[in-house]
N, C-alpha and C positions, 0 to 999 in steps of 0.2 A: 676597597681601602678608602679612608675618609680621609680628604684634605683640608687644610685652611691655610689658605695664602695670604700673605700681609701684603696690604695696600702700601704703595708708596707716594710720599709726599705730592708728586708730582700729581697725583690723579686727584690731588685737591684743587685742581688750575680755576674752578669758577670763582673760589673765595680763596686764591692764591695767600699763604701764611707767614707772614715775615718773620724773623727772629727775633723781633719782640714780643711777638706773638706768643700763641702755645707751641713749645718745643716739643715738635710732633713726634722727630727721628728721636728725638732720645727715651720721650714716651714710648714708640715701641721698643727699643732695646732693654730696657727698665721690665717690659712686659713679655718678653721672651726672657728674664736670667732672674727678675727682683719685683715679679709682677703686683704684690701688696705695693711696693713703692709704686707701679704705674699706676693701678689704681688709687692712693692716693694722689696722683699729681693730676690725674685726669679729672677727678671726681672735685678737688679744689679748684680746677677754672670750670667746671661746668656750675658752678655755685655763682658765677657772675651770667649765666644765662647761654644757649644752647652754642654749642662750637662742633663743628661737625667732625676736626682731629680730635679734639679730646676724647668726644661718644667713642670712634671709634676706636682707639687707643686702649679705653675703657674695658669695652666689648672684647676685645683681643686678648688683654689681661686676664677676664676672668677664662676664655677659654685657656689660657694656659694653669689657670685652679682648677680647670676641670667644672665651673659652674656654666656646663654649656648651654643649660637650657636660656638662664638669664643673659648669658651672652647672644645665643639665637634672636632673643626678642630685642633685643636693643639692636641688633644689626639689619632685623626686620624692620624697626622704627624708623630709624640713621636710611636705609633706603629710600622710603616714601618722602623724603625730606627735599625738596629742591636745594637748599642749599648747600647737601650731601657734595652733588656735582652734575655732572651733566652723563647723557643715558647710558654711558660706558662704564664709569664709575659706579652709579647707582645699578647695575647690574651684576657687577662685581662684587657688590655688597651682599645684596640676593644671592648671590652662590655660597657667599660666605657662611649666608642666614643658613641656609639649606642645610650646608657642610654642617654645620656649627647643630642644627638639630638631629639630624643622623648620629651626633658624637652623642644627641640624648638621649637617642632611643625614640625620638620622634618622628618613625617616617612620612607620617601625614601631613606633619606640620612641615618637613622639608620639601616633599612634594608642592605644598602652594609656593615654597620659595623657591624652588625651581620655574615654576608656571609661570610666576610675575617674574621669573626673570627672562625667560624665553617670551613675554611680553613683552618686554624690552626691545630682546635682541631673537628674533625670530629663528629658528635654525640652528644657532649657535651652537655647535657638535657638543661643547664642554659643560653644556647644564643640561644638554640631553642625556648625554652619559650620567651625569650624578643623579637626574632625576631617575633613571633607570634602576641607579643602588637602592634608589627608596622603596621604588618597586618592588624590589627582589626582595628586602627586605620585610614586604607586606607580601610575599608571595605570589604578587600579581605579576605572573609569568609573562603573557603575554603585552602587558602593558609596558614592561622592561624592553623587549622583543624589539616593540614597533621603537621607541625611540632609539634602541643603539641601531635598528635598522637607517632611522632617518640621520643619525651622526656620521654612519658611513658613506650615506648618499654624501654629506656633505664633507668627509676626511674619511676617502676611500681604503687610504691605507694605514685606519687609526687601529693598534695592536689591542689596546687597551678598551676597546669598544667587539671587538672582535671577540676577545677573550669571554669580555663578559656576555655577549650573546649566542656565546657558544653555551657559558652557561645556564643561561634560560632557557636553551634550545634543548640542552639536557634534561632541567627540570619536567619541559615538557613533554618528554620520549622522543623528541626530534633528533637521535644520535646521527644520524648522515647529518643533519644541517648541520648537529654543533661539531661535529668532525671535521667537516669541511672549513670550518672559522677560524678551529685553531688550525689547523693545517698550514691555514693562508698564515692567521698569525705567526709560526713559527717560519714560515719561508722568509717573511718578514727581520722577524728577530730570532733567531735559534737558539739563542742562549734567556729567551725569557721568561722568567720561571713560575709564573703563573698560568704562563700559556703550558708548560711542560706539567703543571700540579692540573689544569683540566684533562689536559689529554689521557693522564695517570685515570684520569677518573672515570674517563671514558672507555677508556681499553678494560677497567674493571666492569664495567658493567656490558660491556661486549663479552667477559668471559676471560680475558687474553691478563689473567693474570702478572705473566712473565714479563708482558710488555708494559703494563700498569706498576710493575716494581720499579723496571728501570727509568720508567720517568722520573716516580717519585726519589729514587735514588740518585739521579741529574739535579733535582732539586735541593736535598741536602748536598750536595758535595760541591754547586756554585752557589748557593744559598742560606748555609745550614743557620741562620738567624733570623729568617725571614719569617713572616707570617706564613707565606706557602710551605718553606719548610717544617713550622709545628703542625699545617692542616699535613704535609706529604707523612710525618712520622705516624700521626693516629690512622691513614689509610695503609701503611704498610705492616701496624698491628693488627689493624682489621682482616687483609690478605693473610697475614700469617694463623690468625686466630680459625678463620677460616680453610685453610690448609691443615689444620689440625685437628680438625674436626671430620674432616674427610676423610684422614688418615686412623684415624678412631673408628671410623664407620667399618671402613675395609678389614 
């Protein structure tokens, strides 16, 4: 699942913004409900020369149009910038970029924005994890693998890194490893329902039909709106299309 978290005010502390300034806060609320207006209020102070809340205010808006590619690149830009903020901030940005090109269908281009941001900030579990969706996304299994492996070296008990290297560990035939993931993951959190839509997926390709239903059946009945709930209903037509088929044979 693809994030974008909005910066706040306060991680602009290098070129701290007074309220005469550009009204950052209300640029983004403009840009989460009335984003044509954030975009014009943004795009009018950046006409007096580069402001580091406006770009990204900007950038924020057109992701909520859905223009993620042009928003990736400008939050790609907005990071390289010293004036952005200092390496925390400009990191943050970079995940943004990253997120923000995954929403395009970019995962190559999210991959570098992950890379410059884990240049930044070495280790840092939470762009190792998204740098991983890129991965999955280009089906380079084992390159997923090694970074949610290194996410967990450093957040040993992250559900969401777990999850997902259960499912690369599937892609790769590795069903003991990726069983063992969720496993952990669900001792973790039992009630989480993407850890319960792998497991589902696992038990099916174990064979164990019966127990691949009631996942996915745990799934819609704490979830039935969830993204895991539309992927748990197409695997329990799939189970059922497949039980019919069998019973045709017979």
């Amino acid at each position: 699942m693809v994030k974008l978290a909005f910066l706040s005010l306060a991680l602009f502390a290098a070129d701290a913004l007074s309220v005469d300034e550009f009204p950052y806060d209300q640029c983004l609320k403009k840009a989460d409900r009335r984003p044509e207006e954030a975009v014009e209020m943004a795009s009018e102070a950046l006409k007096n020369g580069s402001d580091p809340a406006a770009e990204h205010c900007l950038a924020v808006a057109l992701v909520t149009l859905k223009q993620y590619g042009e928003a990736a690149r400008r939050l790609d830009l907005l990071a390289r910038k010293p004036s952005a903020g200092d390496v925390e901030v400009r990191t943050q940005i970079l995940g943004q970029a990253g997120n923000a090109w995954l929403l395009a269908g970019q995962p190559e281009l999210a991959t570098a924005s992950f890379t410059a941001a884990l240049a930044l900030m070495p280790g840092e579990a939470e762009y190792l994890i998204d740098r991983s969706r890129a991965s999955a996304m280009l089906k380079k299994w084992a390159a997923a693998e090694a970074d949610l492996s290194s996410a967990l070296a450093a957040e040993p008990g992250n559900v969401t890194a777990l999850v997902l290297r259960a499912s690369a560990r599937r892609a790769q035939k590795n069903v003991k490893g990726a069983m063992g993931d969720v496993t952990q993951a669900l001792l973790l959190e039992a009630d989480n329902v993407e850890a319960l839509a792998e497991r589902g997926l696992l038990r099916a390709a174990q064979g164990d039909k019966a127990g691949a239903r009631q996942d996915f059946m745990a799934v819609l009945a704490k979830a039935p709106n969830s993204e895991a709930a539309a992927s748990a209903r197409i695997e329990i037509e799939k189970l059922e299309v497949k039980t019919g088929a069998k019973g045709k044979t017979k």
